[in-house]
C-alpha positions as CSV (number, residue, x, y, z in Angstrom):
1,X,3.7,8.8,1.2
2,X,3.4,11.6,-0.7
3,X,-0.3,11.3,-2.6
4,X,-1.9,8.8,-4.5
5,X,0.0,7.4,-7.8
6,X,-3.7,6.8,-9.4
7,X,-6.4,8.8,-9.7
8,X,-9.1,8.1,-7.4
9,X,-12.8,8.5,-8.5
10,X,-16.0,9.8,-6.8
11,X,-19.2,8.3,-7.9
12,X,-20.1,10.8,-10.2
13,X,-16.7,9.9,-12.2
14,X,-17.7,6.7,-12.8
15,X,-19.2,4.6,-15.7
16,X,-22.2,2.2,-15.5
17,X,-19.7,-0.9,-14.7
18,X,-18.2,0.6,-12.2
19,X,-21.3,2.1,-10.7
20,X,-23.0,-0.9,-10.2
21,X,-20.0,-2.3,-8.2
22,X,-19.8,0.6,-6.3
23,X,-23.1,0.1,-5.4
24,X,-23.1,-3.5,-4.3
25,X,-20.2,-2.4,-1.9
26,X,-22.6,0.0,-0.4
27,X,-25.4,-2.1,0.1
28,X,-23.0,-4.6,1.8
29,X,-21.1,-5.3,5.4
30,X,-18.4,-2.7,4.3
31,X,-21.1,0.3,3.6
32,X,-18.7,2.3,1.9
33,X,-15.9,2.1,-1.2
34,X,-12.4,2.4,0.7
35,X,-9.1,1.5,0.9
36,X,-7.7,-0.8,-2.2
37,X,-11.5,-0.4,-4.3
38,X,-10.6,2.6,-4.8
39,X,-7.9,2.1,-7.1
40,X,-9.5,-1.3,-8.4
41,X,-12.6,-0.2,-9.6
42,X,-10.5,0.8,-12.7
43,X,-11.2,-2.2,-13.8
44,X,-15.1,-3.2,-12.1
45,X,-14.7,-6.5,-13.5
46,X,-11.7,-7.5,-11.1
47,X,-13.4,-4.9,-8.6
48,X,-16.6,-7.2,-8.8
49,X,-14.5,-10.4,-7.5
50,X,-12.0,-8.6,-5.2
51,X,-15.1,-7.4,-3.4
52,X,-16.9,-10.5,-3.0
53,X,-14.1,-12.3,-2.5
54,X,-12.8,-10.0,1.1
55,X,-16.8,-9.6,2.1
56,X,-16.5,-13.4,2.3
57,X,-13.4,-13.7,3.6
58,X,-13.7,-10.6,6.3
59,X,-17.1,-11.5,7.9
60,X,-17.9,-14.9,6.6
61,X,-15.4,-17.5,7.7
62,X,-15.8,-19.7,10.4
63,X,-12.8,-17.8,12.5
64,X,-13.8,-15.6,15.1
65,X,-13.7,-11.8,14.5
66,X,-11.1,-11.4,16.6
67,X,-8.6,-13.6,15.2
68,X,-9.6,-12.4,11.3
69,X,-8.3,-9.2,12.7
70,X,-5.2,-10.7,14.1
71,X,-4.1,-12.2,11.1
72,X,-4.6,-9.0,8.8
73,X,-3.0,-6.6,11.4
74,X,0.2,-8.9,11.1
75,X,-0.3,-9.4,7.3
76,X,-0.2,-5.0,7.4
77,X,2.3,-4.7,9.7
78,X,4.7,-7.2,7.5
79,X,4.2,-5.3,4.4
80,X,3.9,-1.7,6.4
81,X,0.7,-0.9,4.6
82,X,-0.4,2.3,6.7
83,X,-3.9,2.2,5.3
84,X,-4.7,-1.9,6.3
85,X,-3.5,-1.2,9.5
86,X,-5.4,1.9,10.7
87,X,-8.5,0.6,9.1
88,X,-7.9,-2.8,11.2
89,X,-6.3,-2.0,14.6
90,X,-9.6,-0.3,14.7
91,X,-11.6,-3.0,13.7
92,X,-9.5,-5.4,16.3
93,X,-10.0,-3.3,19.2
94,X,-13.7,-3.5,18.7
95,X,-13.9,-7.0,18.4
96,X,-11.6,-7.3,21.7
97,X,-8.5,-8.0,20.5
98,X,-6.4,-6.4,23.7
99,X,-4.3,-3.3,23.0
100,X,-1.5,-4.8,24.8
101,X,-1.2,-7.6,21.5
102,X,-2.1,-4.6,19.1
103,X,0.4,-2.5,20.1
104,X,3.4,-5.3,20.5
105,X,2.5,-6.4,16.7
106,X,2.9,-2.2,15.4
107,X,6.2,-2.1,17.2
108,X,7.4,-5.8,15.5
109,X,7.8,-7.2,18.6
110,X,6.0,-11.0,20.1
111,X,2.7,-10.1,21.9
112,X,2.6,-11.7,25.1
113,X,-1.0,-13.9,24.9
114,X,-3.4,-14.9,27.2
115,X,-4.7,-16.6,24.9
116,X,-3.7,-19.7,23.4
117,X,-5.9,-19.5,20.1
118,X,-4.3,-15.6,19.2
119,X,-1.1,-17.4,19.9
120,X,-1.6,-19.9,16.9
121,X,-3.2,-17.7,14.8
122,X,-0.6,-14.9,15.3
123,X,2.3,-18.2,14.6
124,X,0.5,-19.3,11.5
125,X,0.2,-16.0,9.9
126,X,3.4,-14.7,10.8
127,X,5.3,-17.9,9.1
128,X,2.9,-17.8,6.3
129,X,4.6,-14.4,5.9
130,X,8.2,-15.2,6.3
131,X,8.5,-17.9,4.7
132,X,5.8,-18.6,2.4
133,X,5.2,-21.9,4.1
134,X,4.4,-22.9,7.9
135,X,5.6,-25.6,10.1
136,X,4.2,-28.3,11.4
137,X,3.6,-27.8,14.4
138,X,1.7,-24.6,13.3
139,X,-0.4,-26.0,11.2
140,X,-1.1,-28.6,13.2
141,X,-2.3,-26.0,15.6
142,X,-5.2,-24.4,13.3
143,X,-6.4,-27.8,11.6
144,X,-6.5,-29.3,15.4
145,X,-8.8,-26.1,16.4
146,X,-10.8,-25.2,13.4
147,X,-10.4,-28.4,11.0
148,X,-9.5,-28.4,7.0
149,X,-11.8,-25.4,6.4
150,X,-10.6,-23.2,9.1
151,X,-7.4,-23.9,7.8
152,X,-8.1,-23.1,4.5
153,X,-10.0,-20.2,5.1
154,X,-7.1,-18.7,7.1
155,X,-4.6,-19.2,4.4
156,X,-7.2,-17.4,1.9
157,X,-7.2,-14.6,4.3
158,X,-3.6,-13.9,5.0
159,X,-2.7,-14.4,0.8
160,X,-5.8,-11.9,0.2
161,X,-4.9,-9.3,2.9
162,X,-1.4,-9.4,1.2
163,X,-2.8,-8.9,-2.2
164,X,-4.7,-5.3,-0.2
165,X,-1.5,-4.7,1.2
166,X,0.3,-4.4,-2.4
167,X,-2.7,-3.1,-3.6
168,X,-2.5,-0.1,-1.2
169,X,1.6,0.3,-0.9
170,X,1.6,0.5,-4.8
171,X,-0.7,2.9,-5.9
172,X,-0.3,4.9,-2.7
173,X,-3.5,5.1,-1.5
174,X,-4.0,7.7,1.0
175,X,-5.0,7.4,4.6
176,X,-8.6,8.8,6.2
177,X,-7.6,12.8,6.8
178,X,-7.6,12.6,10.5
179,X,-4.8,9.8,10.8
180,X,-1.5,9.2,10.8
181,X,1.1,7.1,9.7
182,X,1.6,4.2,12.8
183,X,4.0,1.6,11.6
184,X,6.9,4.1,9.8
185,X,6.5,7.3,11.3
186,X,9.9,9.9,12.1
187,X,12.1,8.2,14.3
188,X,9.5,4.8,14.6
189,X,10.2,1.3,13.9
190,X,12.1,-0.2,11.4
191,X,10.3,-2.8,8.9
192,X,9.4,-5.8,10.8
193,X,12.5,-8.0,11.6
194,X,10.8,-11.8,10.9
195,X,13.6,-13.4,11.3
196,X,13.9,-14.6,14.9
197,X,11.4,-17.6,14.0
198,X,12.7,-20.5,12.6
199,X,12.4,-21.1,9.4
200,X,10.1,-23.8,7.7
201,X,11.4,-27.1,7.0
202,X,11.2,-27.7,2.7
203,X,8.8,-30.0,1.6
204,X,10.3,-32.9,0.1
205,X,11.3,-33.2,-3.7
């Protein structure tokens, strides 16, 4: 990473629109402008929706903390978005997610979990990933435990996280000063290898 490819505006840069989005974002669970918003408040009237939109999607939803962050740190490390990750190991660790599972997703390896709920989530995500689609049995899995709109709401989360993730690896936008690059560094892990999970079956034509 070697800078931002877009400029990235304080507050006092800003015009009326994009002050009062800016401004919602403060007031809200986030507390701050950060990560992708930055480069999409460019254009406040997407920036209005995008924000609403992850506020919902990041502390609304019916899944438990925990597992929201379980299912964006393996959206980030799929797409090697720095940012998403750093912001979000963070987040995980706080809401108890073990560093044991943290750490075996950053090196693209299968977390060994204790618990059997991670273990779906982390399945349904990381096919939803692969493959653009998820099995069965997978599916099965989240609608058994959390019903048609835990389902859904999991699916919106993974797509939107990808969305940051593009969002972030396009423009370049920066990590926090005092961190460092995790998932590529010198000599680290390749790209996540997704390929020893078998693949979806089609749906029929």
């Amino acid at each position: 990473m070697t800078g931002p490819r877009i400029s990235l505006p304080d507050f006092d840069d800003l015009n009326a629109a994009q002050r009062r989005v800016y401004e919602d974002v403060v007031r809200g669970p986030r507390g701050r402008v950060s990560g992708p918003l930055r480069a999409v408040i460019h254009s406040p009237d997407l920036a209005d929706r995008w924000q609403r939109l992850g506020e919902f999607l990041r502390f609304d939803i019916s899944l438990p903390h925990a597992l929201k962050e379980l299912a964006i740190l393996v959206t980030a490390r799929r797409w090697n978005a720095e940012l998403e990750w750093t912001i979000h190991a963070r987040a995980a660790r706080d809401y108890g997610l073990s560093e044991g599972v943290i750490e075996a997703i950053r090196r693209g390896e299968p977390p060994d979990f204790a618990d059997a709920e991670q273990a779906d989530v982390y399945a349904f995500a990381r096919e939803l990933q692969l493959h653009g689609r998820v099995a069965d049995d997978s599916y099965a899995a989240i609608l058994s435990r959390w019903g048609e709109t835990g389902v859904v709401e999991l699916t919106a989360l993974v797509g939107y996280y990808t969305m940051v993730a593009m969002t972030l690896n396009a423009h370049r936008i920066p990590l926090p000063g005092d961190s460092r690059p995790e998932l590529l560094p010198e000599g680290g892990p390749e790209p996540w290898q997704l390929s020893d999970i078998p693949a979806a079956s089609p749906e029929p034509t």
